[in-house]
C-alpha positions as CSV (number, residue, x, y, z in Angstrom):
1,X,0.0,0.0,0.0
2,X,1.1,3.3,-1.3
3,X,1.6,5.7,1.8
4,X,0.0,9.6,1.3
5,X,1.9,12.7,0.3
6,X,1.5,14.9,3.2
7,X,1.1,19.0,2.1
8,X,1.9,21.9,4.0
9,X,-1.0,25.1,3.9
10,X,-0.4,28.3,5.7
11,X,-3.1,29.4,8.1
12,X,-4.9,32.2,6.5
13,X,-5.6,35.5,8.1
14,X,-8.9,35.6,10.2
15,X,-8.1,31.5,11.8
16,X,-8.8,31.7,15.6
17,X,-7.8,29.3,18.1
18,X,-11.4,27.9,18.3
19,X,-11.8,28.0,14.8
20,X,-8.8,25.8,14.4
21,X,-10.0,23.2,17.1
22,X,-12.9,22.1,15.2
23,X,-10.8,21.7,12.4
24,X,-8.6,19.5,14.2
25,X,-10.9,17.8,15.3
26,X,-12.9,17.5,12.0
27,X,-10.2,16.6,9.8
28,X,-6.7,14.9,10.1
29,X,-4.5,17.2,10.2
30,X,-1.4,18.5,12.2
31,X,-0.4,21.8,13.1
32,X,3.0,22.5,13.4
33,X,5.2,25.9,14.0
34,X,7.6,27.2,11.3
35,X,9.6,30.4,11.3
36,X,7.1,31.2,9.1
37,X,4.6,31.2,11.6
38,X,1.8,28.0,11.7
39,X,0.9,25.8,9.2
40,X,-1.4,22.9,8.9
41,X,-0.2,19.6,7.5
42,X,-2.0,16.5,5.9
43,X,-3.0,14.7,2.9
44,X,-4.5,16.9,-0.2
45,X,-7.8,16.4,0.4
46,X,-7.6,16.8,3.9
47,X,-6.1,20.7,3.7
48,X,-8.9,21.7,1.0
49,X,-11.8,20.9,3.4
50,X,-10.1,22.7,5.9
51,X,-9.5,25.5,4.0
52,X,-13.0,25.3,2.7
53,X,-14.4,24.9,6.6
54,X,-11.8,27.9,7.4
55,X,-13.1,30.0,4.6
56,X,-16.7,29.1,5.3
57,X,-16.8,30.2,9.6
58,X,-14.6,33.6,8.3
59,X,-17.6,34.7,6.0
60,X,-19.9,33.3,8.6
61,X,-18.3,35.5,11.4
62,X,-17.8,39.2,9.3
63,X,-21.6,38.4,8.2
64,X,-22.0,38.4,12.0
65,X,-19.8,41.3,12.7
66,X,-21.7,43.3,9.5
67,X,-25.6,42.9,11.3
C-alpha cells in the first residue's frame, strides 16, 4: 500500500484558536510551528476541506460582525 503525500497550507488571516479546534478535530490534520509562523499539515484532500471549513466560519463570522 502506497503511503499519502502529506502538504503543508499556511493558516490564513482571520483562523482563531477555536476556529482551528474544530478543524482538528474534523479533519486529520497536524499543526506545526515554522519560522514562518503556523501551518497545517496532511494529505490533499484533507487541507482543502479545511481551508473550505476555514473560509466558510470567516464569512460566517464578518456576516455576523456586519448585522
Amino acid at each position: 500500500m502506497e503511503e499519502e503525500q502529506e502538504f503543508e497550507m499556511g493558516l490564513p488571516n482571520g483562523v482563531g484558536e477555536q476556529m482551528l479546534a474544530h478543524a482538528y478535530e474534523k479533519f486529520d490534520i497536524k499543526l506545526e510551528q515554522t519560522e514562518f509562523g503556523p501551518v497545517i499539515i496532511g494529505e490533499y484532500d484533507e487541507l482543502v476541506k479545511a481551508k473550505e471549513f476555514f473560509q466558510d466560519a470567516i464569512r460566517k463570522r464578518l456576516k455576523e460582525l456586519e448585522g
